[in-house]
C-alpha positions as CSV (number, residue, x, y, z in Angstrom):
1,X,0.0,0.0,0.0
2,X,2.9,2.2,0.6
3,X,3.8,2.5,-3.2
4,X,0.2,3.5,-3.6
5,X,-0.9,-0.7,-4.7
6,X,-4.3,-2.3,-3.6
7,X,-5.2,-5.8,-3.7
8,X,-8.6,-6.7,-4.3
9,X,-9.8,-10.3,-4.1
10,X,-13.7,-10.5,-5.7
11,X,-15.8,-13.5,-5.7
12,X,-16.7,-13.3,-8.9
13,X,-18.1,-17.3,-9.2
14,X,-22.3,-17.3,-9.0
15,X,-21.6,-21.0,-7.2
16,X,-18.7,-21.6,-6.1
17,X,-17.7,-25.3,-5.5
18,X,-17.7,-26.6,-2.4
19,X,-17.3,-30.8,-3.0
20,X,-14.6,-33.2,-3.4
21,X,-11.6,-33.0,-6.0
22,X,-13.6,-34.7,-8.8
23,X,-13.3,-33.4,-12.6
24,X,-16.5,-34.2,-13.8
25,X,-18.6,-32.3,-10.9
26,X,-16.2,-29.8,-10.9
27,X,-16.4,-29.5,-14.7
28,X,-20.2,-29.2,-14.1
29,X,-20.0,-26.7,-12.0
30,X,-18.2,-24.6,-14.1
31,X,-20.4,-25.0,-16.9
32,X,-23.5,-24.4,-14.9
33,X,-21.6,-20.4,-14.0
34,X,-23.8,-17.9,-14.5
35,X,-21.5,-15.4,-17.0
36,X,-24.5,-12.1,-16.8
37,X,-23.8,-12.4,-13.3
38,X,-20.5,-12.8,-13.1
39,X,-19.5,-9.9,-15.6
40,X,-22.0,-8.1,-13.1
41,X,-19.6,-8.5,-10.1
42,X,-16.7,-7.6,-11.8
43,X,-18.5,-4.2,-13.2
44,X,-19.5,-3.4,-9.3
45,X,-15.6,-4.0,-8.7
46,X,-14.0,-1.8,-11.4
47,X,-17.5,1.0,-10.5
48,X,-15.8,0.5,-6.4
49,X,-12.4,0.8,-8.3
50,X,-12.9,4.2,-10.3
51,X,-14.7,5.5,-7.0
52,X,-11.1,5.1,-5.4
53,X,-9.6,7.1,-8.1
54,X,-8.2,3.6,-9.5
55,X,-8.5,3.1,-13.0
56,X,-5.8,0.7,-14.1
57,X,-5.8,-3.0,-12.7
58,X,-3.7,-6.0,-13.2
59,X,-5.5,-9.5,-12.8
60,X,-4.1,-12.9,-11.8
61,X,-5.8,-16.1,-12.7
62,X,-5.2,-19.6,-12.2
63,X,-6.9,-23.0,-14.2
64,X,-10.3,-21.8,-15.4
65,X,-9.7,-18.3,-13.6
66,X,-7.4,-17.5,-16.1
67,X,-10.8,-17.8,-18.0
68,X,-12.5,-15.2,-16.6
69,X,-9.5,-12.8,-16.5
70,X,-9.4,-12.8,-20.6
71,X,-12.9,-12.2,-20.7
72,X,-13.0,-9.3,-18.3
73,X,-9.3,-8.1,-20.3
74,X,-11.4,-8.2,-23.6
75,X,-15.0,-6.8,-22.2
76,X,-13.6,-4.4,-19.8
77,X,-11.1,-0.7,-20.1
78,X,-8.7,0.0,-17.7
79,X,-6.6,-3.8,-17.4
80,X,-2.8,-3.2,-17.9
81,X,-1.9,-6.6,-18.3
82,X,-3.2,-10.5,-16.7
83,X,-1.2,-13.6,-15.6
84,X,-2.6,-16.9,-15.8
85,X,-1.1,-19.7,-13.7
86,X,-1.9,-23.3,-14.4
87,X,-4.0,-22.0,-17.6
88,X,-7.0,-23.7,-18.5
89,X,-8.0,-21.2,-21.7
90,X,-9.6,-24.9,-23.5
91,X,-13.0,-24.4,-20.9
92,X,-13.6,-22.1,-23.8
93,X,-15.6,-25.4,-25.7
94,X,-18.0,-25.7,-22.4
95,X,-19.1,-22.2,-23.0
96,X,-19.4,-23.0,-26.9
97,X,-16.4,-20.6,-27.6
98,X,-14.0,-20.0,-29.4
99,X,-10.4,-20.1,-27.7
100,X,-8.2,-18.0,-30.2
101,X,-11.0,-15.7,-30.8
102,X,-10.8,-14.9,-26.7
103,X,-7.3,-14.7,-27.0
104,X,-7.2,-12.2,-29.7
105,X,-9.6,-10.4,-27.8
106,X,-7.9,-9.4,-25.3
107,X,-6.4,-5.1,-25.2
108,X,-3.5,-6.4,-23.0
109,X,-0.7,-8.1,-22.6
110,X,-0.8,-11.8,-21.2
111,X,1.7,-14.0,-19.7
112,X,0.7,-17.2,-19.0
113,X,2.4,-19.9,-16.8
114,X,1.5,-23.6,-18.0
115,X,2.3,-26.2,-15.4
């Protein structure tokens, strides 16, 4: 905070999962996310953010997070870059999307860190 930096953690998942380390519920669970709603939290964040005078952010993802940080990076102004950890970009296809299209999307600059 000293060098004028704020952290902001937002629960941006409609349901977040709460059972065991299974890939199939935890693929459903993703699938069933509610993307109006989500994009809605993320727009109360950056309204909250511009409030504070901030109007640049940096996001950090990891698996399917990394997900929702391209979408916000192509929807949303104001993102300066976005990491993604552990990538999982190919959740694109449960969504009916196109992966390189998101990618392209994007008005920043990526690094992503595949395990």
């Amino acid at each position: 905070a000293g060098l004028g930096y704020s952290v902001y953690l937002p629960e941006i998942l409609v349901t977040p999962y709460t059972g065991d380390l299974q890939m199939g519920p935890i693929m459903q669970c993703i699938a069933d996310q509610n993307w109006e709603k989500m994009e809605a939290r993320f727009k109360a964040l950056q309204e909250l953010l511009h409030s504070k005078g901030i109007k640049e952010f940096f996001a950090i993802g990891f698996c399917w997070g990394v997900w929702t940080c391209f979408k916000f990076a192509a929807k949303f102004e104001g993102f300066k870059g976005v990491v993604g950890f552990h990538p999982s970009l190919g959740i694109c296809g449960l969504f009916k999307a196109d992966e390189a299209a998101l990618v392209e999307s994007i008005k920043c600059p990526a690094f992503l860190c595949p395990a």
